[in-house]
N, CA, C and O atoms as a Maestro MAE file, in Angstrom:
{
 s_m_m2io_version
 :::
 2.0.0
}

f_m_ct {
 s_m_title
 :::
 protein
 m_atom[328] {
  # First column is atom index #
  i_m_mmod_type
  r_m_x_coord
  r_m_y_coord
  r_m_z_coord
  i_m_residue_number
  s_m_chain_name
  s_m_pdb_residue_name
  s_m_pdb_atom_name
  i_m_atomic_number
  :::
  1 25 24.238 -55.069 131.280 1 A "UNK " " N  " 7
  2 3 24.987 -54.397 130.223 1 A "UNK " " CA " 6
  3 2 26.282 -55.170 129.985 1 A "UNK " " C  " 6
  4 15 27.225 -55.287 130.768 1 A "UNK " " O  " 8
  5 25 26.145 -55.701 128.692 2 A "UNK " " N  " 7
  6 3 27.605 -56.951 128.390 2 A "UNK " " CA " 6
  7 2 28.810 -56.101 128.163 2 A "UNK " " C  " 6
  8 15 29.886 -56.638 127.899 2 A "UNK " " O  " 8
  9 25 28.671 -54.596 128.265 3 A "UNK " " N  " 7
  10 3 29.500 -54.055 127.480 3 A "UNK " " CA " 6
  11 2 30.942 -54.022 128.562 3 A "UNK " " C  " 6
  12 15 30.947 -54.548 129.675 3 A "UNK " " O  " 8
  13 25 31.946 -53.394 128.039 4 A "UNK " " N  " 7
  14 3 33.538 -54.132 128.985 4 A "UNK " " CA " 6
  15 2 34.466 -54.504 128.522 4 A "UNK " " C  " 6
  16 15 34.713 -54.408 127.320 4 A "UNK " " O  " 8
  17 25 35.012 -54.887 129.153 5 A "UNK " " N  " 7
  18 3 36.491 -55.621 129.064 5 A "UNK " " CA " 6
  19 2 36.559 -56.749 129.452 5 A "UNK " " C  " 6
  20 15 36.870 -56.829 130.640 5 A "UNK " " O  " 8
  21 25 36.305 -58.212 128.653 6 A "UNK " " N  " 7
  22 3 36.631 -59.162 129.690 6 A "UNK " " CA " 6
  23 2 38.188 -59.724 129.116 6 A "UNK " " C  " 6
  24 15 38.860 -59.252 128.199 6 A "UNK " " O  " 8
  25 25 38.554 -61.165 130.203 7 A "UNK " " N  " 7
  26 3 39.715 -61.103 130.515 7 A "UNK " " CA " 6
  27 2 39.607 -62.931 130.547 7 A "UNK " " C  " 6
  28 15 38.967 -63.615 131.347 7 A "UNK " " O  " 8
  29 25 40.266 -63.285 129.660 8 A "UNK " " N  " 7
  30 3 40.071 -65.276 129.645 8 A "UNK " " CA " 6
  31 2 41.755 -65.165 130.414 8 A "UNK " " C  " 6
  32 15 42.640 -64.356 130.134 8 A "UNK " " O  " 8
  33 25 41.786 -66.326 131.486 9 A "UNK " " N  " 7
  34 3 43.082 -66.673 131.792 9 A "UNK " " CA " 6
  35 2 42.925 -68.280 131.912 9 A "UNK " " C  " 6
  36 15 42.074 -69.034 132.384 9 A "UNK " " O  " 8
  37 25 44.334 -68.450 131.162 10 A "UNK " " N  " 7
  38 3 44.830 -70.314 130.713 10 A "UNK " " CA " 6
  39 2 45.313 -70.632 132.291 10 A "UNK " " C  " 6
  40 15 45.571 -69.716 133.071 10 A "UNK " " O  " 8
  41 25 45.397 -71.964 132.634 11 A "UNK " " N  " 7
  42 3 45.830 -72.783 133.801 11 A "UNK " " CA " 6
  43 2 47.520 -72.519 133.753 11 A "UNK " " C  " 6
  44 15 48.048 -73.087 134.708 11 A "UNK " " O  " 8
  45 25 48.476 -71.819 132.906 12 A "UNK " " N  " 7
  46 3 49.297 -71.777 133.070 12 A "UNK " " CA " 6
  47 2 49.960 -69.750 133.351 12 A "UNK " " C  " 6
  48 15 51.007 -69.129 133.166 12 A "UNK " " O  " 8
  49 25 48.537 -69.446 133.880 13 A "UNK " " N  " 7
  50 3 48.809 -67.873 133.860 13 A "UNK " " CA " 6
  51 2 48.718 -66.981 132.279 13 A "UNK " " C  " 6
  52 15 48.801 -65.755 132.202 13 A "UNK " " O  " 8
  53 25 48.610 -67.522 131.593 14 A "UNK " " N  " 7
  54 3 48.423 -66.677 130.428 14 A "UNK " " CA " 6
  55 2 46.940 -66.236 130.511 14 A "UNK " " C  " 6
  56 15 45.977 -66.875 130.934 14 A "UNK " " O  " 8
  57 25 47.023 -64.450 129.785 15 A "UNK " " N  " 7
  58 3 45.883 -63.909 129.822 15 A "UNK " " CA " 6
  59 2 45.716 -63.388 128.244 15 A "UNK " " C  " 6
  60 15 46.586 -63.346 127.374 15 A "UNK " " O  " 8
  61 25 44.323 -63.008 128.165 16 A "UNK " " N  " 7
  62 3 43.879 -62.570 126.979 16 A "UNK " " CA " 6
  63 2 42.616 -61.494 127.489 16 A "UNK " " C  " 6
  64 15 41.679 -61.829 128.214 16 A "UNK " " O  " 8
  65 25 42.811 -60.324 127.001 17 A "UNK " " N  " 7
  66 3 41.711 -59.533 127.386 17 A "UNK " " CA " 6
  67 2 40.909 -59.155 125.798 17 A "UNK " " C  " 6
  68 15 41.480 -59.160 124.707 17 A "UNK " " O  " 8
  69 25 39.440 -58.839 126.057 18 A "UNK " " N  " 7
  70 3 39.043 -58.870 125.080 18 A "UNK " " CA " 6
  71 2 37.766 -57.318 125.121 18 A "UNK " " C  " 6
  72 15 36.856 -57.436 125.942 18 A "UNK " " O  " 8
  73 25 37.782 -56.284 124.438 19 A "UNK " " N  " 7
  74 3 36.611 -55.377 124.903 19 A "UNK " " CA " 6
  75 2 35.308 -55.215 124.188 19 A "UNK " " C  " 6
  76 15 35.461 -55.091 122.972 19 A "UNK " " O  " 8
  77 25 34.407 -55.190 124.489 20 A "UNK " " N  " 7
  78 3 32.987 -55.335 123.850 20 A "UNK " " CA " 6
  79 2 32.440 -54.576 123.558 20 A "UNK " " C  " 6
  80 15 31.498 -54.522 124.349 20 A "UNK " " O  " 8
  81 25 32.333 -53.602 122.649 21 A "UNK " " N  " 7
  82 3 31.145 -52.644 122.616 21 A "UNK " " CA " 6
  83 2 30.605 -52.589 121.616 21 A "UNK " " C  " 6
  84 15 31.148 -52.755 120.524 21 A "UNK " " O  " 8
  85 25 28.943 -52.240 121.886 22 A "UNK " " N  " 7
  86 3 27.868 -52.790 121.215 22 A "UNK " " CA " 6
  87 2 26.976 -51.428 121.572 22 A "UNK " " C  " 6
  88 15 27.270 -50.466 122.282 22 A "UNK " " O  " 8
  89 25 25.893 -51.689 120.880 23 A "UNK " " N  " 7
  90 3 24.652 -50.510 121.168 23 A "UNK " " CA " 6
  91 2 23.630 -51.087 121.384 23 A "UNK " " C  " 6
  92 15 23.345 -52.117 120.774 23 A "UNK " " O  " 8
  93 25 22.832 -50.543 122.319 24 A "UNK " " N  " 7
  94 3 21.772 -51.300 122.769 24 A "UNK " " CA " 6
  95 2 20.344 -50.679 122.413 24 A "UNK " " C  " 6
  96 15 19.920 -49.679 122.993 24 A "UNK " " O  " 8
  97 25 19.672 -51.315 121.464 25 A "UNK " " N  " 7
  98 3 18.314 -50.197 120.901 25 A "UNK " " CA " 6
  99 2 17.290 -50.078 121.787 25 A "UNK " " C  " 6
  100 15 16.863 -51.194 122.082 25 A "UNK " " O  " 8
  101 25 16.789 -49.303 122.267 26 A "UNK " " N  " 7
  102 3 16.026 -48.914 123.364 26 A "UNK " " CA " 6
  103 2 14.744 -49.355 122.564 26 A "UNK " " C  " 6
  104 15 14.058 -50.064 123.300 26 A "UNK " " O  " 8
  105 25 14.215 -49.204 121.414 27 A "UNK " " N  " 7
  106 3 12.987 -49.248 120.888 27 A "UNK " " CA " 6
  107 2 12.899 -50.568 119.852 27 A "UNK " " C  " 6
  108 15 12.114 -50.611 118.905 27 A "UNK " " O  " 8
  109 25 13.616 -51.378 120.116 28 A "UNK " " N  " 7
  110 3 13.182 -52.832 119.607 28 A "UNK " " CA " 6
  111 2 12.661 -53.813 119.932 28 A "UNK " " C  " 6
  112 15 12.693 -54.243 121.085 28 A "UNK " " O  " 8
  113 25 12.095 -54.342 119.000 29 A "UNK " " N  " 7
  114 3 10.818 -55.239 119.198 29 A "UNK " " CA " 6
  115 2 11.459 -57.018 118.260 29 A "UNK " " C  " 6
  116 15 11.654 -57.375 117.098 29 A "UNK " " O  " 8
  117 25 11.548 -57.534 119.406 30 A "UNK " " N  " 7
  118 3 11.675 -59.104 118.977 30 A "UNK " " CA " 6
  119 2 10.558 -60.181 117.704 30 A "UNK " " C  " 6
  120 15 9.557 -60.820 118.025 30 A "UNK " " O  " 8
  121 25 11.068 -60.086 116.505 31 A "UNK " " N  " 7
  122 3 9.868 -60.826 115.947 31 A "UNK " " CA " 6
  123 2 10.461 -61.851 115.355 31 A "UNK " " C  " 6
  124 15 11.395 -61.778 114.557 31 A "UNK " " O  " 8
  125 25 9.612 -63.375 115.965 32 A "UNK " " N  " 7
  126 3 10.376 -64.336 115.257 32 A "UNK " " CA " 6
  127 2 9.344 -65.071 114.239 32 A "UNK " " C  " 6
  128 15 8.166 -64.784 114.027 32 A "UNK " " O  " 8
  129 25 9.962 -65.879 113.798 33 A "UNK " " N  " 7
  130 3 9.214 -66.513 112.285 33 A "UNK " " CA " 6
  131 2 7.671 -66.535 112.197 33 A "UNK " " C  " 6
  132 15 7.089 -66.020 111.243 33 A "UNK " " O  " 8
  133 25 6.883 -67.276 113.436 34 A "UNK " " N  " 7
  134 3 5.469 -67.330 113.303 34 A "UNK " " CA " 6
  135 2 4.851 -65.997 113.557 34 A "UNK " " C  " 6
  136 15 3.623 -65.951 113.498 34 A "UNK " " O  " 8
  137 25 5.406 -65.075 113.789 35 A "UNK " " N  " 7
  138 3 4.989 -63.629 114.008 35 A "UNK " " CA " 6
  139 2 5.093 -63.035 112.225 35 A "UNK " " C  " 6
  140 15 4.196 -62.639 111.481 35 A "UNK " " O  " 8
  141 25 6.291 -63.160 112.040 36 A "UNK " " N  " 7
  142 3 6.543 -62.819 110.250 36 A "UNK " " CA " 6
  143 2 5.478 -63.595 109.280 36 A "UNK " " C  " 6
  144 15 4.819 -63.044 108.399 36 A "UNK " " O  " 8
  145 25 5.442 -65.010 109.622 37 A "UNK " " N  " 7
  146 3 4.771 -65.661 108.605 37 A "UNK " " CA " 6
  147 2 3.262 -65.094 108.458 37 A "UNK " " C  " 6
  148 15 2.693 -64.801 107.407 37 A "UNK " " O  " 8
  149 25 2.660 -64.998 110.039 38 A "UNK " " N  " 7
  150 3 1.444 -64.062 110.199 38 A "UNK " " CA " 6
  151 2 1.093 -63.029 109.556 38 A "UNK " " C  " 6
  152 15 -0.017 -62.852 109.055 38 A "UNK " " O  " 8
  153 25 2.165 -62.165 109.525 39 A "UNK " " N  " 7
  154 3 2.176 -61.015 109.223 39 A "UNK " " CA " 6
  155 2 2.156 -61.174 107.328 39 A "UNK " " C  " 6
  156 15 1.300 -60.710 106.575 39 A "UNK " " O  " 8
  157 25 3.035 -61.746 107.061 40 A "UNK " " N  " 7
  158 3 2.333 -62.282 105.762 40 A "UNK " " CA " 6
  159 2 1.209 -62.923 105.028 40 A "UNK " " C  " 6
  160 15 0.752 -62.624 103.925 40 A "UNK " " O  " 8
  161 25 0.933 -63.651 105.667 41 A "UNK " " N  " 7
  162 3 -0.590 -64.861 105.589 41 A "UNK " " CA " 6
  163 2 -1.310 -63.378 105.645 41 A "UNK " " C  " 6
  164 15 -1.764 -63.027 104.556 41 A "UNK " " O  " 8
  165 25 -1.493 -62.428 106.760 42 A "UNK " " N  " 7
  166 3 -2.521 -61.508 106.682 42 A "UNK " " CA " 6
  167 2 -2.881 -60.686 105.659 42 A "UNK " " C  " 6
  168 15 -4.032 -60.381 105.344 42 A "UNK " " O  " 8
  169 25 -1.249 -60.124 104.839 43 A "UNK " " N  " 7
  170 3 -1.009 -59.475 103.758 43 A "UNK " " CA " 6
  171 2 -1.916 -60.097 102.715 43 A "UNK " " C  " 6
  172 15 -2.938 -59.562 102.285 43 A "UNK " " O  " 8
  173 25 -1.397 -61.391 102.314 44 A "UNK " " N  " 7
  174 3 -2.138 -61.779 101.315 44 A "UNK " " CA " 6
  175 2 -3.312 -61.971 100.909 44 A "UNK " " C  " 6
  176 15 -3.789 -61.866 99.779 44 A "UNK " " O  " 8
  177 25 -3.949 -62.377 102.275 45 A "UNK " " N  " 7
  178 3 -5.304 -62.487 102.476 45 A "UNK " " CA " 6
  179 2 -6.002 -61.339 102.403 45 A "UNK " " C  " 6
  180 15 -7.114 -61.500 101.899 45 A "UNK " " O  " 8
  181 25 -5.637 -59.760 102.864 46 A "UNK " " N  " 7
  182 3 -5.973 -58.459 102.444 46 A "UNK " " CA " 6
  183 2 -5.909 -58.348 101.432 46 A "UNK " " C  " 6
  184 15 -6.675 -57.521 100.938 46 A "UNK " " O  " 8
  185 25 -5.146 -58.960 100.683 47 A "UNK " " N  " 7
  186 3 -5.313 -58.609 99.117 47 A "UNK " " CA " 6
  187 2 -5.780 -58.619 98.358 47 A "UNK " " C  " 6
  188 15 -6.168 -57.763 97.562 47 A "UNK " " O  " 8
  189 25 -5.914 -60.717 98.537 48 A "UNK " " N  " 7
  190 3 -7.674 -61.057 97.866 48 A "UNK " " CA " 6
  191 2 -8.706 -60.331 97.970 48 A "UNK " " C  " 6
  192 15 -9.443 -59.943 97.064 48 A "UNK " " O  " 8
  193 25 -8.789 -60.092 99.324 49 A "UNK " " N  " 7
  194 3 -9.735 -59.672 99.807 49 A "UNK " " CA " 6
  195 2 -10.383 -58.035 99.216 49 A "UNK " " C  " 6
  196 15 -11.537 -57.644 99.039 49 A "UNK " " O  " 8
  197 25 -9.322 -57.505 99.070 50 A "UNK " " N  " 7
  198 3 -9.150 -56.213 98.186 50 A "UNK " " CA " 6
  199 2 -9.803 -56.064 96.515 50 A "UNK " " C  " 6
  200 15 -10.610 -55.336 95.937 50 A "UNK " " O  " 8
  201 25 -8.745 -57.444 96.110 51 A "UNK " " N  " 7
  202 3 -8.780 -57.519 94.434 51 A "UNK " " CA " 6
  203 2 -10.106 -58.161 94.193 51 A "UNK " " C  " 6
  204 15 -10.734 -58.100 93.136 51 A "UNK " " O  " 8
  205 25 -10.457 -58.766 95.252 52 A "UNK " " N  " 7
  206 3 -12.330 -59.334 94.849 52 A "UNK " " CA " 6
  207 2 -13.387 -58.749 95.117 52 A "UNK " " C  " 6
  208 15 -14.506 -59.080 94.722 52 A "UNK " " O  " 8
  209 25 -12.980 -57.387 96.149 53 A "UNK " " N  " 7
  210 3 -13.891 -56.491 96.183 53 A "UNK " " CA " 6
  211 2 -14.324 -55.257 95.086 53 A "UNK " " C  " 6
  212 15 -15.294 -54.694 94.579 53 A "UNK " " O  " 8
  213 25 -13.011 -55.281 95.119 54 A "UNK " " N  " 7
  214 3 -12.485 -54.456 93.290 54 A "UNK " " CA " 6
  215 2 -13.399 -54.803 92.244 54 A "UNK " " C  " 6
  216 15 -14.326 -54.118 91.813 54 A "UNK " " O  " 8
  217 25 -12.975 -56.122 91.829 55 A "UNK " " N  " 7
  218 3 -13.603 -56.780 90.612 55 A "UNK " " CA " 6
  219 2 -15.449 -56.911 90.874 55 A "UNK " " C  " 6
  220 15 -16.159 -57.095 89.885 55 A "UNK " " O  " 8
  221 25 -15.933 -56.822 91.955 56 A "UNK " " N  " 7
  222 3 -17.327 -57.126 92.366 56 A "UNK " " CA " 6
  223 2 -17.637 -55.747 92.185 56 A "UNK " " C  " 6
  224 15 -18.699 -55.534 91.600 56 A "UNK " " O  " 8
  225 25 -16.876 -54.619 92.595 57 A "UNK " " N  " 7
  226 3 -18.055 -53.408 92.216 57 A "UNK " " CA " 6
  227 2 -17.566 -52.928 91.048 57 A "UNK " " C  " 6
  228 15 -17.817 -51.729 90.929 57 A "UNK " " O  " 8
  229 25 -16.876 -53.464 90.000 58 A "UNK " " N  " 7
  230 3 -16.316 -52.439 88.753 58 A "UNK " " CA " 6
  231 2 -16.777 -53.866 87.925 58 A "UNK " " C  " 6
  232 15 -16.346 -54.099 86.795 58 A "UNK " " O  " 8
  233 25 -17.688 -54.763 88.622 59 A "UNK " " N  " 7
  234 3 -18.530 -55.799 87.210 59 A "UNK " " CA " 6
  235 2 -19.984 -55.456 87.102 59 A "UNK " " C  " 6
  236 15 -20.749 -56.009 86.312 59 A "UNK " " O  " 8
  237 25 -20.409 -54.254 88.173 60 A "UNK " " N  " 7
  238 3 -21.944 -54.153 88.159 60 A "UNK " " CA " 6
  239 2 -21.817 -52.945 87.035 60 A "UNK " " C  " 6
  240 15 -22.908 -52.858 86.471 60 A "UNK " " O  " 8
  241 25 -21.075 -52.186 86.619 61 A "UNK " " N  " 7
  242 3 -21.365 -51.476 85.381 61 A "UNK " " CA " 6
  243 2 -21.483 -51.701 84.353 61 A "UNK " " C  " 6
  244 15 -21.966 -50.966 83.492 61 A "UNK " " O  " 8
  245 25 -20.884 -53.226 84.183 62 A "UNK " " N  " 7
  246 3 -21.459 -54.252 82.690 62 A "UNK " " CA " 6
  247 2 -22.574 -54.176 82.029 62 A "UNK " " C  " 6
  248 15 -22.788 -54.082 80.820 62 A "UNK " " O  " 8
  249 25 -23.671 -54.255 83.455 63 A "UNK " " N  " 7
  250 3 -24.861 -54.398 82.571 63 A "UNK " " CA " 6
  251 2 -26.070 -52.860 82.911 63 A "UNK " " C  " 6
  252 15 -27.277 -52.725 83.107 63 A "UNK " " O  " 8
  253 25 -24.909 -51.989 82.823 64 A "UNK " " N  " 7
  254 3 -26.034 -50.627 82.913 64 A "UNK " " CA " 6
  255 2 -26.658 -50.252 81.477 64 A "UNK " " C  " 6
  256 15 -25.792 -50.354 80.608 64 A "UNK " " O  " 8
  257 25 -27.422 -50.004 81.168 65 A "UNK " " N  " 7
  258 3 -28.225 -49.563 79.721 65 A "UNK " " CA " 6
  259 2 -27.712 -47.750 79.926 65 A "UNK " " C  " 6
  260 15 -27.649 -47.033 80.924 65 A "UNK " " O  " 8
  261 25 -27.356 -47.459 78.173 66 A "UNK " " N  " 7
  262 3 -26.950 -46.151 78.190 66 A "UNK " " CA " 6
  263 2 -28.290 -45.169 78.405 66 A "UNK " " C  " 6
  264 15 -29.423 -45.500 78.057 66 A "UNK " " O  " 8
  265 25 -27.995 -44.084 78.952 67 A "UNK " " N  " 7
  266 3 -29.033 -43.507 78.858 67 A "UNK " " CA " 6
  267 2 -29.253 -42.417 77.369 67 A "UNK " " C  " 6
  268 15 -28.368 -42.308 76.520 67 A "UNK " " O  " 8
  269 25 -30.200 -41.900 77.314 68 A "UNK " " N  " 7
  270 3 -30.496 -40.973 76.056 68 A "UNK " " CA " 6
  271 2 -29.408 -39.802 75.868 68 A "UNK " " C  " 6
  272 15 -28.889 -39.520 74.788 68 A "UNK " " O  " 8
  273 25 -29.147 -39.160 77.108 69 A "UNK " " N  " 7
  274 3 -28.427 -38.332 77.335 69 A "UNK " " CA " 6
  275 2 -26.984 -38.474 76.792 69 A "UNK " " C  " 6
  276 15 -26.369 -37.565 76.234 69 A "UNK " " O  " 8
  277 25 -26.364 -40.141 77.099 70 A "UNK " " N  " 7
  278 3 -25.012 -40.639 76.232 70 A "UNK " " CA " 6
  279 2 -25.076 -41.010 74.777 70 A "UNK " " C  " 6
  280 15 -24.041 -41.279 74.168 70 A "UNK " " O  " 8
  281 25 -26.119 -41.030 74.268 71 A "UNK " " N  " 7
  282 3 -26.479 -40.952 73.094 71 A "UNK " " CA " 6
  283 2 -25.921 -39.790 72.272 71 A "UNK " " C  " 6
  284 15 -26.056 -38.600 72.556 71 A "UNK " " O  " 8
  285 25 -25.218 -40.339 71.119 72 A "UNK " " N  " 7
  286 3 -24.920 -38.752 69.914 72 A "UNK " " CA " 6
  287 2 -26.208 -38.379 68.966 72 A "UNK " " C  " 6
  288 15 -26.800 -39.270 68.358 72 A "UNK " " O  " 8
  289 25 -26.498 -37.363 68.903 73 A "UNK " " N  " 7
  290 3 -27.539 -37.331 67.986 73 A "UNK " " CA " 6
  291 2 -26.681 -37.155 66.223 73 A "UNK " " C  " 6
  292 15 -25.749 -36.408 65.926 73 A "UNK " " O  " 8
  293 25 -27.366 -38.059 65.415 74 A "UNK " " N  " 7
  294 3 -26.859 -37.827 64.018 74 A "UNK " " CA " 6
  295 2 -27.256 -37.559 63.314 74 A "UNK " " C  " 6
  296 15 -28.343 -38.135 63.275 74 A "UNK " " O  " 8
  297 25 -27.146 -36.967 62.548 75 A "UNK " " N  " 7
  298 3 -27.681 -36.441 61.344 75 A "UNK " " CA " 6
  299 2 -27.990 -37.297 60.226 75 A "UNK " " C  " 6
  300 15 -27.266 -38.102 59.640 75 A "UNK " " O  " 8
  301 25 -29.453 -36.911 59.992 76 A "UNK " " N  " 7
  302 3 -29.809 -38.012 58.545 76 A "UNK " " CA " 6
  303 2 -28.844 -37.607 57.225 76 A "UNK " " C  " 6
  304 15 -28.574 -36.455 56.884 76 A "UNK " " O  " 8
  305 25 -28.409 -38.799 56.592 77 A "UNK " " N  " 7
  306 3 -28.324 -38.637 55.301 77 A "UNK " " CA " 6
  307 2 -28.440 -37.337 54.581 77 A "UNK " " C  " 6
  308 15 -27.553 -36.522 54.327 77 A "UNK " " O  " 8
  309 25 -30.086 -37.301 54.223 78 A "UNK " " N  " 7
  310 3 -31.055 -36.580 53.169 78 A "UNK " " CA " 6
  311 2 -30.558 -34.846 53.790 78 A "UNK " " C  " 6
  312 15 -30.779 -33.885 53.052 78 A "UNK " " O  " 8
  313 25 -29.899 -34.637 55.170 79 A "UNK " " N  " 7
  314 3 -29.760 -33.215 55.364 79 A "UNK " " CA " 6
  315 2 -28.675 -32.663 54.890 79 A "UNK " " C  " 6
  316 15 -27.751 -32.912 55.664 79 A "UNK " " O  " 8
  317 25 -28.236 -31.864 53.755 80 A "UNK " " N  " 7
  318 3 -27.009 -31.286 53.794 80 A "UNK " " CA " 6
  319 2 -26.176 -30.349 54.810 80 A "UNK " " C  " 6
  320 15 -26.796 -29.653 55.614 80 A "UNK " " O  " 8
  321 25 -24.629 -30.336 54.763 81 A "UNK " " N  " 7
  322 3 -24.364 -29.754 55.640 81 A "UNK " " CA " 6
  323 2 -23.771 -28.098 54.983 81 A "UNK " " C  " 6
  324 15 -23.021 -27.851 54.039 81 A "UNK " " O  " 8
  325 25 -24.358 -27.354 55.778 82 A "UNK " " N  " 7
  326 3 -23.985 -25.695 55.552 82 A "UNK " " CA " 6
  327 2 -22.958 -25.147 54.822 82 A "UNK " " C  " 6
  328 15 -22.828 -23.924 54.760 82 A "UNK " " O  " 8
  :::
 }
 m_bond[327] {
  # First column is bond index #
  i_m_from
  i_m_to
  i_m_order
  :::
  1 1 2 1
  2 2 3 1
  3 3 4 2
  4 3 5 1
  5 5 6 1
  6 6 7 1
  7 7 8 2
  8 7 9 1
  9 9 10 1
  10 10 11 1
  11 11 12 2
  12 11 13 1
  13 13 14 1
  14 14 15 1
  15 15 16 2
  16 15 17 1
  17 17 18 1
  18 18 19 1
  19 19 20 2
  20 19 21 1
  21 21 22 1
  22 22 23 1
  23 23 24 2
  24 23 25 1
  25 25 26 1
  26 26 27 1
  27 27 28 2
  28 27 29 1
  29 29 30 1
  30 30 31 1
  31 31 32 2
  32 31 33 1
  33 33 34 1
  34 34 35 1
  35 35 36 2
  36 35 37 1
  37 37 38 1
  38 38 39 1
  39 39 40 2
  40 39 41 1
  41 41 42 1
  42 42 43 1
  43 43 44 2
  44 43 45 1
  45 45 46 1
  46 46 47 1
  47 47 48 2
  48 47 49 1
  49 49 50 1
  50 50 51 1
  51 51 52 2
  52 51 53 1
  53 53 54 1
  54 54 55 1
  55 55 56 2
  56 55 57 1
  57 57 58 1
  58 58 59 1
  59 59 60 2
  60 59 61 1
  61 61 62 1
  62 62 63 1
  63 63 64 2
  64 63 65 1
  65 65 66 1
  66 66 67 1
  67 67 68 2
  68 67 69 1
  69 69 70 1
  70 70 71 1
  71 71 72 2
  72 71 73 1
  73 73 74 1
  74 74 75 1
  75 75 76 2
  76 75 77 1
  77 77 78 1
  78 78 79 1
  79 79 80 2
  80 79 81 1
  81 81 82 1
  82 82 83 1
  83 83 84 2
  84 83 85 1
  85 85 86 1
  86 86 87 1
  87 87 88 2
  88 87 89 1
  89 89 90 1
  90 90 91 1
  91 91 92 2
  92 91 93 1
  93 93 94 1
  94 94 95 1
  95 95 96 2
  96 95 97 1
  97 97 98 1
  98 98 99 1
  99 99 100 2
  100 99 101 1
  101 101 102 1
  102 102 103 1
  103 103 104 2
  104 103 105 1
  105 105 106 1
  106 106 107 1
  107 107 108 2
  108 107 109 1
  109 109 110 1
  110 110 111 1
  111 111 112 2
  112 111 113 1
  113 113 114 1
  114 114 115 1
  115 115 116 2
  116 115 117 1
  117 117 118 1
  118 118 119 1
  119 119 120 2
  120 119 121 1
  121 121 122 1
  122 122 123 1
  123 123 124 2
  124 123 125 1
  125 125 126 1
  126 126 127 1
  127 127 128 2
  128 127 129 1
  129 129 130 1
  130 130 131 1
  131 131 132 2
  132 131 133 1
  133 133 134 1
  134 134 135 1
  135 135 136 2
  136 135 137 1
  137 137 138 1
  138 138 139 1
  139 139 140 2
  140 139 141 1
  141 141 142 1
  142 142 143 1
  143 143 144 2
  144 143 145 1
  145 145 146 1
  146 146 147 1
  147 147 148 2
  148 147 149 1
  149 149 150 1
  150 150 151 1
  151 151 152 2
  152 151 153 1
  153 153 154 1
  154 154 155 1
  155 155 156 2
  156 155 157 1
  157 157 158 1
  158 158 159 1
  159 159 160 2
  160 159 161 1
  161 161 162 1
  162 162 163 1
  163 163 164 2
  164 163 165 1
  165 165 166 1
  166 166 167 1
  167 167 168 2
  168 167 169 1
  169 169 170 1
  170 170 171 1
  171 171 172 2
  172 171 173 1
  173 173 174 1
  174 174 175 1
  175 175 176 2
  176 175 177 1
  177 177 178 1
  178 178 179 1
  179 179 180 2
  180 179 181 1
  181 181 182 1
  182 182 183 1
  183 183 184 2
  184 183 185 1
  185 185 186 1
  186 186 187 1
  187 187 188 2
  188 187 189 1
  189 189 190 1
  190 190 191 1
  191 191 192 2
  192 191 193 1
  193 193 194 1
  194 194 195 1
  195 195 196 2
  196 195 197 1
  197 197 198 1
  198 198 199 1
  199 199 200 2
  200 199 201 1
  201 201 202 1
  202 202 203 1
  203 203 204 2
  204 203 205 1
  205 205 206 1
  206 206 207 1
  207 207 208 2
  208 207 209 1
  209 209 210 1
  210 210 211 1
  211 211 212 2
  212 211 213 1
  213 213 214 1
  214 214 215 1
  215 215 216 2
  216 215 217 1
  217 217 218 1
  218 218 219 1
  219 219 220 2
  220 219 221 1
  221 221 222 1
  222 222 223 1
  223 223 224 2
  224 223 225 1
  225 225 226 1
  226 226 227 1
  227 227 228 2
  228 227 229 1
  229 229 230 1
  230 230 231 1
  231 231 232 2
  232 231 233 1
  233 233 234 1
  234 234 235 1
  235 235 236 2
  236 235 237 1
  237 237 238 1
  238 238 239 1
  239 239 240 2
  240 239 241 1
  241 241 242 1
  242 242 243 1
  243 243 244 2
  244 243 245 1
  245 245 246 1
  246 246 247 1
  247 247 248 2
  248 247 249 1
  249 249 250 1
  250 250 251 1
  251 251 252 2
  252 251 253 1
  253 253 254 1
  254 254 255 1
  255 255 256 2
  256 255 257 1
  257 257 258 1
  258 258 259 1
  259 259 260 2
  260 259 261 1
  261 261 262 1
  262 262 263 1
  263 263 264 2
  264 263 265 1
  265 265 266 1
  266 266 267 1
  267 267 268 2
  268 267 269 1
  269 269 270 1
  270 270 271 1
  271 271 272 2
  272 271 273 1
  273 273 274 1
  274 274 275 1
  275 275 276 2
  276 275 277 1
  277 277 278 1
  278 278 279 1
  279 279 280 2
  280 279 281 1
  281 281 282 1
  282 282 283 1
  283 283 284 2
  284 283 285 1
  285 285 286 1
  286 286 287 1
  287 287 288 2
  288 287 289 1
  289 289 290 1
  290 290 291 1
  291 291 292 2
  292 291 293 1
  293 293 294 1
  294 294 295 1
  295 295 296 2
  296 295 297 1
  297 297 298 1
  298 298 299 1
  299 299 300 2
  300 299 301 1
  301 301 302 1
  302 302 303 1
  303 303 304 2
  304 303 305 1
  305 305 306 1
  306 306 307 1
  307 307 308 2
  308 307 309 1
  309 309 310 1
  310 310 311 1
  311 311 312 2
  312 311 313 1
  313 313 314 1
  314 314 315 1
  315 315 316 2
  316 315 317 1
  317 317 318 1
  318 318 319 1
  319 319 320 2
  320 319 321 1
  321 321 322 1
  322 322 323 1
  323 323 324 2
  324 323 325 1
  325 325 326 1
  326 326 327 1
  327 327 328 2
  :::
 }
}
């Protein structure tokens, strides 16, 4: 624990005291660059991975044929209306 009072003294008896306090996080976790960059590279790669799965199942409805049922029925010409 760095925390305190320290105390520098010069070769001619002069002193300087100096006090430290700091907080110490009980629940932190050290992450340095190749841990971050990882953590990115993974991101992106989920993404593709996401946006091409996306586009692969929302291109198989291109080629569905309508059925009868989505069909409007219309009225001929020759029928007048009421």
């Amino acid at each position: 624990d760095p925390r305190g009072i320290y105390t520098c003294e010069t070769g001619d008896k002069k002193r300087a005291s100096l006090q430290v306090h700091y907080r110490m996080c009980q629940n932190c976790i050290e992450v340095d660059a190749p841990t971050i960059s990882g953590i990115v590279v993974a991101d992106v790669v989920a993404t593709i991975f996401l946006a091409v799965a996306v586009y692969c199942i929302t291109g198989q409805d291109k080629g569905r044929l309508s059925r009868a049922s989505d069909r409007q029925n219309l009225i001929a010409n020759e029928q007048l209306y009421q």
